[in-house]
C-alpha positions as CSV (number, residue, x, y, z in Angstrom):
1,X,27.9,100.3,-213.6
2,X,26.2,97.3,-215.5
3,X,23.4,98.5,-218.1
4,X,19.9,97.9,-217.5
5,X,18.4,95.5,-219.3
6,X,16.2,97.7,-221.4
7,X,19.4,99.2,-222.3
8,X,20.9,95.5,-222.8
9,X,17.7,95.2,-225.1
10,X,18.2,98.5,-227.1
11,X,22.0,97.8,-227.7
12,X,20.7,94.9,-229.4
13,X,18.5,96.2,-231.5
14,X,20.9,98.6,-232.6
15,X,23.3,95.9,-234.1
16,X,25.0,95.1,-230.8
17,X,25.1,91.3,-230.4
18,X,27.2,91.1,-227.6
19,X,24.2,93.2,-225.6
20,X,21.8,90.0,-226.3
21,X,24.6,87.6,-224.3
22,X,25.0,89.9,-221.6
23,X,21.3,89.5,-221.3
24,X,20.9,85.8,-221.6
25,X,23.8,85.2,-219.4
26,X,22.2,87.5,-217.0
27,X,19.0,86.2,-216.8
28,X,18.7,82.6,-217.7
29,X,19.3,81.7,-214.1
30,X,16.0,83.9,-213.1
31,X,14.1,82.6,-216.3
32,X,14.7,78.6,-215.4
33,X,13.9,79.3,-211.3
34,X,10.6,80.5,-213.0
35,X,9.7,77.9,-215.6
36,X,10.4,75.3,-212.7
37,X,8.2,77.1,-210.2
38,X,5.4,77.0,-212.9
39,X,5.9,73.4,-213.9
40,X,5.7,72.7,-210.3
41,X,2.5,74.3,-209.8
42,X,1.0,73.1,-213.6
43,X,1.4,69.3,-212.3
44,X,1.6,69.6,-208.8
45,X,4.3,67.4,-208.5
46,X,8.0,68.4,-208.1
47,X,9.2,64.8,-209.9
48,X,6.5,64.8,-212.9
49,X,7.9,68.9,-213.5
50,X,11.4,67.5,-214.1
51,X,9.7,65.2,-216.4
52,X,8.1,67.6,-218.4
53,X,10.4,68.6,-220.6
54,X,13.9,70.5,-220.8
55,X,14.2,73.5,-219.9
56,X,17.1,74.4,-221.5
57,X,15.6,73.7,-224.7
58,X,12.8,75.9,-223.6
59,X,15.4,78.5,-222.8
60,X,17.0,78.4,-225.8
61,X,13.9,78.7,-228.1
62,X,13.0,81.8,-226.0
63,X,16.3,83.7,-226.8
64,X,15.5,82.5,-230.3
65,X,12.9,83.7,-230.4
66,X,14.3,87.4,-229.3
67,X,16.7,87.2,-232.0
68,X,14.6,86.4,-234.4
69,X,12.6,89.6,-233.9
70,X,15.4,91.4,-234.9
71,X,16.2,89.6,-237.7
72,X,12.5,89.9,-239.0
73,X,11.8,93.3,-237.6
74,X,8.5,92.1,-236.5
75,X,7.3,91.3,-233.1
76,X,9.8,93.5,-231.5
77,X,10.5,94.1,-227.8
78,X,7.3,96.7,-226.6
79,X,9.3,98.8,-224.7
80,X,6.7,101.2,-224.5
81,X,4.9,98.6,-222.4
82,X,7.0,95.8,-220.9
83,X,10.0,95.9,-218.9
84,X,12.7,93.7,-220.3
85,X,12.0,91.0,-218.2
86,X,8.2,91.2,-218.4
87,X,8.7,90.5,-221.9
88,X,11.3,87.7,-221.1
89,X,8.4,86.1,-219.3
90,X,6.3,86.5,-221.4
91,X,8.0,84.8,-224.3
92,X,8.5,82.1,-221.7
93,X,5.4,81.2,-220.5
94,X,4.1,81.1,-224.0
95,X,7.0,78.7,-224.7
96,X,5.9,76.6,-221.8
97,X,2.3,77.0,-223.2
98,X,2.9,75.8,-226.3
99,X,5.2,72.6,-225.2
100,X,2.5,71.6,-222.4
101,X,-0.6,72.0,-224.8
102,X,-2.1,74.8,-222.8
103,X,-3.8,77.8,-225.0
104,X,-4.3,81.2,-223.3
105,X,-6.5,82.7,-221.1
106,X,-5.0,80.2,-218.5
């Protein structure tokens, strides 16, 4: 049986890299469906959404950004709060936010 991926996320934390590929490989799919679908819906316009920007790049600065909370020990996964990949989103749409110009409360 596969881990969960709060498990996935506690491996990680615990010094197991491999955990934060499993993750990654599992859920990037998910994660680009959903930056699309928000593009889509941010400028109305499936063409201008491809034109936005890549989302791979916006991909890999997420999981950069996941890594990096290990590294620094700050800004950790909540797991008290979020699910795994309510965090995942999370760090997306900020990533998005930040690329398009928006600043929260949407």
């Amino acid at each position: 049986m596969d881990p969960t991926d709060e498990r996935l996320l506690h491996d990680f934390y615990a010094c197991d890299a491999a955990a934060l590929e499993r993750l990654a490989a599992r859920h990037d799919p998910l994660l680009a469906r959903v930056a699309h679908l928000i593009l889509v819906a941010r400028t109305g316009s499936q063409v201008q959404a491809l034109g936005e920007w890549d989302i791979d790049d916006r991909l890999s600065n997420v999981w950069a950004h996941v890594l990096m909370t290990k590294m620094t020990g700050l800004a950790v996964w909540p797991h008290q709060r979020l699910t795994a990949l309510a965090w995942l989103l999370h760090l997306l749409a900020l990533e998005m936010d930040r690329h398009l110009g928006f600043r929260p409360p949407f």
